[in-house]
C-alpha positions in Angstrom: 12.8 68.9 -17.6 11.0 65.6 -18.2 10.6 63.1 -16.0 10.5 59.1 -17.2 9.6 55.9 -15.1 11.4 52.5 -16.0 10.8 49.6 -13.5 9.7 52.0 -10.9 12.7 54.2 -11.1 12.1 57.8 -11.9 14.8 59.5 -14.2 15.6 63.1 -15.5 15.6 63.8 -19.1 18.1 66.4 -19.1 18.9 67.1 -22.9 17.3 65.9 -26.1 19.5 65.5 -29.5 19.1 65.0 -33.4 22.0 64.9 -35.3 21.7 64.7 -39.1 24.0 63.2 -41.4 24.5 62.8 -45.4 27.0 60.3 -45.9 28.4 59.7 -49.5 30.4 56.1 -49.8 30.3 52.7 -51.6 28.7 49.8 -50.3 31.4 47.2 -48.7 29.0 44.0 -49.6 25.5 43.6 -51.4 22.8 44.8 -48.9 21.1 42.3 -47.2 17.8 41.8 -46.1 16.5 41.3 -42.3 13.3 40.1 -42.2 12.9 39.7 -38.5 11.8 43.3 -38.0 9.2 43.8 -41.0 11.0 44.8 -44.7 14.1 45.8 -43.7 17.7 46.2 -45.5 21.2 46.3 -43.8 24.1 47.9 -45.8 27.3 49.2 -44.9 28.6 52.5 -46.0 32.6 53.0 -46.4 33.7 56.9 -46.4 36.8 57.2 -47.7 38.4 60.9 -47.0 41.0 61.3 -49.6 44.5 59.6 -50.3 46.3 57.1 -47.5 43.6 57.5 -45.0 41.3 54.4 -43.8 37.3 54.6 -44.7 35.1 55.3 -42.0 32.3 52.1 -42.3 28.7 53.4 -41.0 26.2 50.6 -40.7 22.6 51.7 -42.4 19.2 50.5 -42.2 16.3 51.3 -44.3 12.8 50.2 -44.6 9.5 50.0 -46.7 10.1 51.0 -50.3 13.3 52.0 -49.7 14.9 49.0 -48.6 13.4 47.1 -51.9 14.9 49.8 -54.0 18.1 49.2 -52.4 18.2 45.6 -52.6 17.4 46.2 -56.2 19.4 48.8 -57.3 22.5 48.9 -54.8 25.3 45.9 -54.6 29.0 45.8 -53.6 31.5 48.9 -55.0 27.9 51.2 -55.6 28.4 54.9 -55.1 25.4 55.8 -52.3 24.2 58.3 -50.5 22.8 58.3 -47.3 
C-alpha cells in the first residue's frame, strides 16, 4: 500500500481505479472555450437510451488540438463520440 502526506497528515492509498468510457450523444449547446486553464473546450454530451427514457448529460473536456477541432467542427444537435 502507498502511503501520501497532505498538510502533515499521513494517509493510506488503499485502491487505485481507471474506468474507461466511450460515450456516443449529441451535444446539448455549441462547445465552449475556457481559456483560464490553457486551450481548453467544455461540451456537454446527452445519451439518450432509447424511447421515453431521459438522456444521461456527461460534461467533457478536451484540450490541445482536440479542443480547436471541436470548436470547429462540433455545435448544438452534433452526433459525438467521446
Amino acid at each position: 500500500m502507498d502511503k501520501v502526506t497532505v498538510n502533515d497528515q499521513d494517509f493510506t492509498i488503499f485502491a487505485r481505479l481507471m474506468i474507461h468510457i466511450t460515450l456516443e450523444g449529441r451535444l446539448g449547446a455549441d462547445p465552449t472555450p475556457n481559456e483560464d486553464y490553457g486551450n481548453v473546450t467544455n461540451f456537454n454530451v446527452a445519451n439518450h437510451m432509447g424511447k421515453n427514457k431521459e438522456a444521461d448529460w456527461y460534461k467533457c473536456s478536451a484540450w490541445n488540438e482536440l479542443a480547436d477541432n471541436i470548436r470547429k467542427w462540433f455545435r448544438t444537435g452534433s452526433v459525438i463520440i467521446v
